[in-house]
N, C-alpha and C positions, 0 to 999 in steps of 0.2 A: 504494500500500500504506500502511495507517494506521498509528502505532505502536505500535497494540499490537499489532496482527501481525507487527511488526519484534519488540516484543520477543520472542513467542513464540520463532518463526522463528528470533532471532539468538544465543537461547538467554542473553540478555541482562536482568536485570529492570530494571523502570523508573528504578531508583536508580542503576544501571550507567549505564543510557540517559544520562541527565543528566549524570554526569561526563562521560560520552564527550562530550555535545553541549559542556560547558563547557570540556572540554581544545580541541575546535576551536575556538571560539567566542574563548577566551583566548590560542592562537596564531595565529591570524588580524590578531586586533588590535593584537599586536604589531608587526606585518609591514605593515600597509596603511599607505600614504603618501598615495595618491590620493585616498582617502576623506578624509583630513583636511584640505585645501582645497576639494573641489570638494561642491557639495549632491546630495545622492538625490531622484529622481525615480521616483515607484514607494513599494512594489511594485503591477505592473502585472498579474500574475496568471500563474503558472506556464508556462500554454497563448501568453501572446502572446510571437510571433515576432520581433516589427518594430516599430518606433517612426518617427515623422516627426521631423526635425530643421529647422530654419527657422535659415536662415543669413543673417547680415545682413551689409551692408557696415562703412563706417565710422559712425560715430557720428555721428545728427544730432539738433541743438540744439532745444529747446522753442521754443514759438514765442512773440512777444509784443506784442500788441496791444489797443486801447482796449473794443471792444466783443467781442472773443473770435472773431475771423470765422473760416472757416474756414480749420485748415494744413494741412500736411502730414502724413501719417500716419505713426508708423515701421511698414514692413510689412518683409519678408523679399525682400534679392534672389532666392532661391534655396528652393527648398523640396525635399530628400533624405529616402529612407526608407531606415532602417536595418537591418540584419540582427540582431538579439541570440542571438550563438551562447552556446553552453553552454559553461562554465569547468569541468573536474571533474579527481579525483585520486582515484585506487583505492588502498585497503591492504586489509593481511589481519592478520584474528584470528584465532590457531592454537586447533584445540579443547584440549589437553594445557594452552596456556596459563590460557587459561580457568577448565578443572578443577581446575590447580592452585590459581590464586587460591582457586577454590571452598572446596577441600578445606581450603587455609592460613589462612582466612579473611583470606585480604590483598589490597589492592586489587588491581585489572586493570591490566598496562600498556598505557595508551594511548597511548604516544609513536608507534606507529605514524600513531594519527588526526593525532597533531600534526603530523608529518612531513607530511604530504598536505596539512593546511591551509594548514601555508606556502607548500608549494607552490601551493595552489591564489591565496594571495595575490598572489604574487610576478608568476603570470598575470596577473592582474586588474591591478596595475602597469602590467604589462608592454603592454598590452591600453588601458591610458589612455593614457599617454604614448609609445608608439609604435605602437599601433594594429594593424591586420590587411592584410595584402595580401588573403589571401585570402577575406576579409568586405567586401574595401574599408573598410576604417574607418583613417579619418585619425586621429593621437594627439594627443598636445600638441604634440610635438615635430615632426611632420611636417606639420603641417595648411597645406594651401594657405591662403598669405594673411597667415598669423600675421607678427611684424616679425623681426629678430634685429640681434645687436649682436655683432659680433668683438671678444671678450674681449682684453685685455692678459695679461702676465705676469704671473702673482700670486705668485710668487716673492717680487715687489719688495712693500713694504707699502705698504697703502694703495689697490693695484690695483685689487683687490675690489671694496670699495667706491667706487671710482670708477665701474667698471664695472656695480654694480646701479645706481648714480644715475643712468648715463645710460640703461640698460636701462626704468628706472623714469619717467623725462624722456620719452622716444620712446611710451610709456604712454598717459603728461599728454596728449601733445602730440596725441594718437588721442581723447580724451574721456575715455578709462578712468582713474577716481580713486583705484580702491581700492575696500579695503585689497588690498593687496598680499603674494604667497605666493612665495618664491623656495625653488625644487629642484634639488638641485645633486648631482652624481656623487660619492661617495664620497675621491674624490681632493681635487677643488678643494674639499667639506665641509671634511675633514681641515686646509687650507689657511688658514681662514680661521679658525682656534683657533691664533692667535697674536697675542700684542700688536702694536696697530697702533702704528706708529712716532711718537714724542712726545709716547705715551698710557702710560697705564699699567692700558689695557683691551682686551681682545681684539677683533681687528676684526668679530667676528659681532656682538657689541652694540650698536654701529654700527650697521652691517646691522640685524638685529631693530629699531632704531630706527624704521626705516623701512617695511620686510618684516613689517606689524603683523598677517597673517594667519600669520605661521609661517615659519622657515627650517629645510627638511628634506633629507634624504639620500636616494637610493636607487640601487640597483645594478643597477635597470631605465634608468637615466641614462650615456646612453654617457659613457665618459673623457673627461674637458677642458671637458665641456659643460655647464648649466645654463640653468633657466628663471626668468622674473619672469612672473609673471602676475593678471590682474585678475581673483579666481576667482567672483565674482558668476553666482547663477544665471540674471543674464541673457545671461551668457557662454560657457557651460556647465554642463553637469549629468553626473551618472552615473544613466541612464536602466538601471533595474533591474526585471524580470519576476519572476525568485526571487531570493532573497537565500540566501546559504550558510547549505545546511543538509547534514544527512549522514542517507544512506540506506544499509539492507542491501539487500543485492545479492543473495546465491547461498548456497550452503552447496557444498563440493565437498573431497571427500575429507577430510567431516569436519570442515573448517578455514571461518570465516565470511569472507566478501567486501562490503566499504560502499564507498561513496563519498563525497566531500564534494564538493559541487555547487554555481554557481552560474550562473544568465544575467543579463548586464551588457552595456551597450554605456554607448561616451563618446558626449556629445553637443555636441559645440563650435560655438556659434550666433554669437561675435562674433570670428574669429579674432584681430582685432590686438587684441584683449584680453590676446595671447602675445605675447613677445619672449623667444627663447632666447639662450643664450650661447654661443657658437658658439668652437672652438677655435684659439686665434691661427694655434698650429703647422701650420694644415690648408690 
């Protein structure tokens, strides 16, 4: 359906249209974590289902010699094909509501669209970093292969950033240089906004020293846990068909029905690109 039969249909004019698309649009991008270290790939076009994924092992070195003879190729141990399911979230516009704005000449409230696009974020999160059993999609955090480092107590100062260093060392020590993105559960965030001991700077500075792609939070990150990772798109990508958009749906008893929709799948090609942070206490 095109939009201008949405707007007919949704009883919406095009100026409406717009706000509604910019209220999703502006609470989405609040909320997405994922998308801010890892690159898009796509869009690949509404109809495709499936994407290939080309998995490699560890990282191997160029080659170097006098007349350039032949080497070795990097090719893929592994080559998967993906599922890219559909991410979506239903609200509802009341007709009364509507009419009133009409009548009051005051804006619509869209906070219902907001509320859905959060949600529809928080999937997409959720859908990177931990993936799908039921898609089979591996995330960040579960991906065969990936490295991990048993955290210390970050109670104690200093911890922290002990812990990305060596997190960020085991990296090196895999070929992966960088730059570097560490996501970290809401708790241990919290944790590392404190002056580091003998300094008179909080230990995330530090960290961000380092973590030159970004140090972010999310509540798709189990408690106690966190990631480092080398988010280079030859490590990874967010393999995307659509990209969020919002659709009318129905009209039923008067009252209008959208969606805010998207199809994404993760695509993790060099696992030890990952090293999470694994909770001491576990």
């Amino acid at each position: 359906m095109d939009k201008a039969t949405q707007f007919h249909e949704s009883s919406l004019t095009r100026e409406e249209w717009q706000e509604l698309d910019q209220t999703v649009f502006e609470s989405i991008k609040k909320q997405l974590v994922g998308r801010r270290i890892i690159d898009i790939y796509g869009p690949l076009g509404e109809g495709v289902q499936s994407v290939t994924n080309d998995i490699y092992g560890a990282a191997e070195r160029g080659a170097i010699s006098f007349h350039g003879e032949d080497s070795k190729l990097s090719v893929p141990t592994s080559r998967v094909t993906l599922t890219i399911p559909l991410l979506y979230k239903d609200f509802i516009l009341y007709w009364r509501d509507i009419q009133q704005a009409k009548t009051l000449g005051s804006p619509i409230d869209f906070s219902a669209s907001a509320n859905a696009a959060q949600q529809c974020a928080l999937l997409e999160d959720d859908l990177i970093f931990n993936g799908s059993q039921e898609f089979n999609i591996q995330g960040i955090m579960n991906v065969k292969g990936k490295l991990s480092h048993i955290r210390s107590d970050w109670m104690e100062s200093g911890n922290a950033f002990s812990d990305v260093v060596e997190a960020r060392n085991k990296l090196l020590r895999m070929g992966h240089t960088g730059p570097y993105a560490l996501v970290l559960s809401p708790e241990l965030y919290a944790l590392v906004h404190r002056v580091h001991q003998g300094t008179h700077v909080l230990e995330i500075e530090h960290i961000r020293e380092l973590m030159t792609a970004g140090v972010f939070q999310s509540p798709m990150i189990k408690s106690g846990t966190g990631v480092v990772l080398d988010a280079g798109k030859q490590n990874l990508d967010l393999a995307v068909a659509s990209d969020f958009d919002t659709v009318f749906l129905d009209q039923d008893n008067m009252n209008y029905y959208f969606r805010v929709y998207e199809a994404i799948v993760p695509r993790i090609k060099r696992p030890t690109a990952i090293c999470t942070l694994e909770d001491f206490s576990e």
